[in-house]
C-alpha positions as CSV (number, residue, x, y, z in Angstrom):
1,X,-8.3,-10.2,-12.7
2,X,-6.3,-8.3,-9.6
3,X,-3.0,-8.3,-12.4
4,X,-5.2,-6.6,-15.2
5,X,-7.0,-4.1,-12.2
6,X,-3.3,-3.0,-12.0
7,X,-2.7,-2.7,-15.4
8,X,-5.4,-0.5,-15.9
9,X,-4.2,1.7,-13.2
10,X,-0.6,1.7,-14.6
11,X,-2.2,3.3,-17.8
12,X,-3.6,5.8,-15.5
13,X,-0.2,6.6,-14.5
14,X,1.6,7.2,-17.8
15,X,0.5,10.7,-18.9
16,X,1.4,11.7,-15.7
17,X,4.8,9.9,-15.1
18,X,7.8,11.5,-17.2
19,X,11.0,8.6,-18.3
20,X,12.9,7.5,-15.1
21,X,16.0,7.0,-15.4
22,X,19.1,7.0,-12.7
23,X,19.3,11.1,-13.0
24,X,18.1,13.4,-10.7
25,X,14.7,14.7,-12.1
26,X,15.3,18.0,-11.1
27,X,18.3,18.5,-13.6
28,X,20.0,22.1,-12.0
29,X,20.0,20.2,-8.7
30,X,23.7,19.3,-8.9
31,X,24.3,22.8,-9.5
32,X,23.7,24.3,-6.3
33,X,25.9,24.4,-3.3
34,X,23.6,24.7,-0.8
35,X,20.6,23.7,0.3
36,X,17.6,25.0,-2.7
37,X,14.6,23.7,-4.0
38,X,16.4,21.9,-7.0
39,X,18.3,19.5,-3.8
40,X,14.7,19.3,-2.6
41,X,13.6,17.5,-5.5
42,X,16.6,15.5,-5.5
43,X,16.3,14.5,-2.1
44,X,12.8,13.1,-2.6
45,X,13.7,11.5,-5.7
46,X,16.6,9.4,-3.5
47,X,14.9,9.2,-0.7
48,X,11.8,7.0,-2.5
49,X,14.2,5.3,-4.4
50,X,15.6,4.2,-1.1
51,X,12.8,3.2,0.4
52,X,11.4,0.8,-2.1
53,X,14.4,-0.8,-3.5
54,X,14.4,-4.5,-2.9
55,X,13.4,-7.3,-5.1
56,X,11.6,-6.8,-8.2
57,X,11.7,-4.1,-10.7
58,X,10.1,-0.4,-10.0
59,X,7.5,0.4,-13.3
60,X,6.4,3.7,-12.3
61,X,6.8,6.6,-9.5
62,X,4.5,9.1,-9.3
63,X,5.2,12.0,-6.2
64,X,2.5,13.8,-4.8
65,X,3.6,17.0,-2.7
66,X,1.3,18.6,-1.0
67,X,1.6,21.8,0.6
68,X,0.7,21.4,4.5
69,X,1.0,17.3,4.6
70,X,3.6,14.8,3.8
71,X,4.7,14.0,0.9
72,X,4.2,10.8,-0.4
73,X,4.9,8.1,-3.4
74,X,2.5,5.8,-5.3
75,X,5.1,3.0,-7.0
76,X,4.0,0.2,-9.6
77,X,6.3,-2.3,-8.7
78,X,6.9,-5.6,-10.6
79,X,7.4,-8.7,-8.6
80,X,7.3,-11.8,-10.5
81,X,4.7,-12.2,-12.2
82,X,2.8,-9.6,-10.4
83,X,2.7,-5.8,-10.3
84,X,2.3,-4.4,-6.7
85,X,1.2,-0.6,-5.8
86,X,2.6,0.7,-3.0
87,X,2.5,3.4,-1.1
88,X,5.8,5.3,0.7
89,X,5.1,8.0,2.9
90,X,7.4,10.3,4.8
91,X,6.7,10.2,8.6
92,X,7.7,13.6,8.9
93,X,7.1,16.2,5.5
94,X,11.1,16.4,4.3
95,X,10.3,19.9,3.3
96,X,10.5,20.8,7.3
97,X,13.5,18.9,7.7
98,X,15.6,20.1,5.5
99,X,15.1,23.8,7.5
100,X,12.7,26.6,7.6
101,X,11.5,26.5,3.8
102,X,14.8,25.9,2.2
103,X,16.7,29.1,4.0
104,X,18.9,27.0,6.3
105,X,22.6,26.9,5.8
106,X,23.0,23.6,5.0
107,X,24.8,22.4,2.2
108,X,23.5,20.0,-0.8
109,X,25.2,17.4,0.1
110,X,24.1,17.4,4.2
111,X,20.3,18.1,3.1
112,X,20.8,14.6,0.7
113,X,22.2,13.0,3.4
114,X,18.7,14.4,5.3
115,X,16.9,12.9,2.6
116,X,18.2,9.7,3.1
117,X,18.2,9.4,6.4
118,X,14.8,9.9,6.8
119,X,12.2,7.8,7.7
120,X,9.4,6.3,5.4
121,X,6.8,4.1,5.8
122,X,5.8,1.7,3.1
123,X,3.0,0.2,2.4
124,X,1.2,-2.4,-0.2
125,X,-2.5,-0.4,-1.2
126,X,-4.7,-4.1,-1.5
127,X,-6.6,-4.1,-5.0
128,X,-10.1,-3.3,-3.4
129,X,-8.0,0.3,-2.4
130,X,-6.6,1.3,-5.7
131,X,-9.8,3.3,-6.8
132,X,-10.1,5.2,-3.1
133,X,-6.2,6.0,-3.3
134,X,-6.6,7.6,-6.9
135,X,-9.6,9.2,-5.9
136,X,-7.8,11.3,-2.9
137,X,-5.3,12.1,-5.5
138,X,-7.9,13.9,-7.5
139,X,-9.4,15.3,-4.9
140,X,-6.7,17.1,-3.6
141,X,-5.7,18.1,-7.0
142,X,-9.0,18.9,-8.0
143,X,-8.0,22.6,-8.5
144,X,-4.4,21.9,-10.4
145,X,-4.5,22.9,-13.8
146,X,-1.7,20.5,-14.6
147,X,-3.5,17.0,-13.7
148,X,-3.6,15.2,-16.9
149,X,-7.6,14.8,-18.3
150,X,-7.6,11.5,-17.5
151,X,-7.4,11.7,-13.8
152,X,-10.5,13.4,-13.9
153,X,-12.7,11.2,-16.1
154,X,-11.3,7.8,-16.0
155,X,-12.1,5.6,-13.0
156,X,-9.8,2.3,-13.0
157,X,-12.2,-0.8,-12.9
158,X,-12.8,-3.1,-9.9
């Protein structure tokens, strides 16, 4: 029951979620020499990654950035013959570490290094939470034109 729970939330996940793959997501990152918002996005993308490597295989990564809080990860994770959601959130919002929004003089390079230097806490979100965590996802998106339909109507079962 707790397997199919996830499964149903993993389906929740797809319109959102674009292909991962080992590339950057933000795809004009590499092209800057200092520190922008395209190394930003590339930072957070290496910094999850680091954070929840380990056994088993990573299904899906959704970010969610908000603007005044830390960002944080939701991950479908496959372990055995399970699939785990976690939860990896920065203890300090990498946006402010990296410098005063993006103007410092740092280069790519030493603002990746930030990024994986960083510290994250993970943690597994227990079936029973999986609706509650969704739910504060929509309700902080509640006014973002770009969460997908679904989020809004769909309600994963218990």
């Amino acid at each position: 029951m707790r397997t199919s729970g996830l499964y149903a939330v993993f389906l929740l996940f797809l319109p959102a979620v674009a292909a991962q793959s080992n590339l950057p997501a933000w795809r004009n990152g590499a092209q800057e020499k200092m520190c922008g918002l395209g190394t930003y996005h590339d930072g957070l993308d290496l910094a999850f990654k680091n954070a929840i490597k380990g056994e088993g295989e990573t299904l899906v990564t959704v970010q969610v950035l908000p603007s005044f809080r830390r960002e944080y990860a939701l991950v479908l994770k496959q372990i055995s013959p399970e699939v785990k959601l976690l939860r990896a959130t920065f203890e300090k919002q990498l946006w402010t570490q990296l410098g005063p929004p993006l103007t410092s003089s740092k280069t790519r390079q030493q603002c990746l290094d930030l990024a994986l230097a960083a510290e994250i806490d993970t943690v597994e979100i227990p079936g029973k939470d999986i609706a509650a965590e969704l739910d504060s996802i929509r309700q902080h998106q509640s006014g973002n034109r770009y969460l997908p339909a679904a989020w809004k109507t769909v309600r994963p079962s218990s």
